[in-house]
N, C-alpha and C positions, 0 to 999 in steps of 0.2 A: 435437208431432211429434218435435223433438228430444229427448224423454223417451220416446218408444218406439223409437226409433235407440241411444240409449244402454243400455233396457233389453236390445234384440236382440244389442247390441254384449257385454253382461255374460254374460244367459243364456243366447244361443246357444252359447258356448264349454262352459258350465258343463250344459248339456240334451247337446251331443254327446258329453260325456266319459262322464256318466253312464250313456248309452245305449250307447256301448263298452264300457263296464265290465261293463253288464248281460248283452249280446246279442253279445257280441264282436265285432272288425271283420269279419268274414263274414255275420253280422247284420245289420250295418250294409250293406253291397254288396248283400244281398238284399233289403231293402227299398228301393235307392235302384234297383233292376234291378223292384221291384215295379211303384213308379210309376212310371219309367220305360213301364215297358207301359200302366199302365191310360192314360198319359198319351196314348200313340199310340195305343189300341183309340178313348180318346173320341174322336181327331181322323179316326180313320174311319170312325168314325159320324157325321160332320157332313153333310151334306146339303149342299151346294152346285152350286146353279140355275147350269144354262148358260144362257147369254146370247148370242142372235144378234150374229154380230162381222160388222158391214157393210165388206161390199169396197171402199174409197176409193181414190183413183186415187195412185200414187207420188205421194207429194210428196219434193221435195229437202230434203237436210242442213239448208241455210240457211233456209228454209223453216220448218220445225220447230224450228231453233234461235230463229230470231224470235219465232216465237209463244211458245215458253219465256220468252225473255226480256220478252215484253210479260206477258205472266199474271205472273211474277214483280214488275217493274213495277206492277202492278195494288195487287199484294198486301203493304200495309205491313210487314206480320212476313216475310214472305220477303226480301221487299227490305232491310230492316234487317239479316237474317240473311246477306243476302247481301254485305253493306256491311262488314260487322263481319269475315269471314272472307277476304274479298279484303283488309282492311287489314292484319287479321294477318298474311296469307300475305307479302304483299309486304314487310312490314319483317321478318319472321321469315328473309325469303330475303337480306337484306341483309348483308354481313360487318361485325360488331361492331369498330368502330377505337375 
């Protein structure tokens, strides 16, 4: 993996000069404005199923903040993630003496 980062890291530099050289930077613009489009024509041709959304009754803030915190709870990798980010914040917010 890190031998394809390094080669991306080499040749990409060395594939985009070439490609200026060749196709000039107005070349370059028009094909990133290419895919660009083809990128958005695919995305609206995607097909995406509606899905009946059931009417549930207001619940409160506190409510839905609990159940967050219990699923998170639940879930060792979020909890972990959650652990790790609260400890950083709090000493991150601390003044260095």
């Amino acid at each position: 993996m890190q031998t394809g980062e390094a080669a991306a890291a080499i040749g990409g530099p060395l594939l985009a000069g070439t490609v200026v050289s060749l196709i000039r930077f107005q070349g370059v613009v028009l094909i990133d404005a290419l895919t660009f489009v083809a990128g958005m024509v695919t995305l609206a041709l995607v097909k995406i199923p509606h899905q009946a959304v059931a009417v549930e009754a207001r619940v409160s803030l506190w409510r839905e903040a609990g159940t967050g915190f219990q699923y998170v709870r639940q879930q060792l990798d979020y909890s972990a993630c959650s652990a790790c980010t609260a400890t950083f914040t709090s000493y991150s917010l601390w003044p260095a003496f």
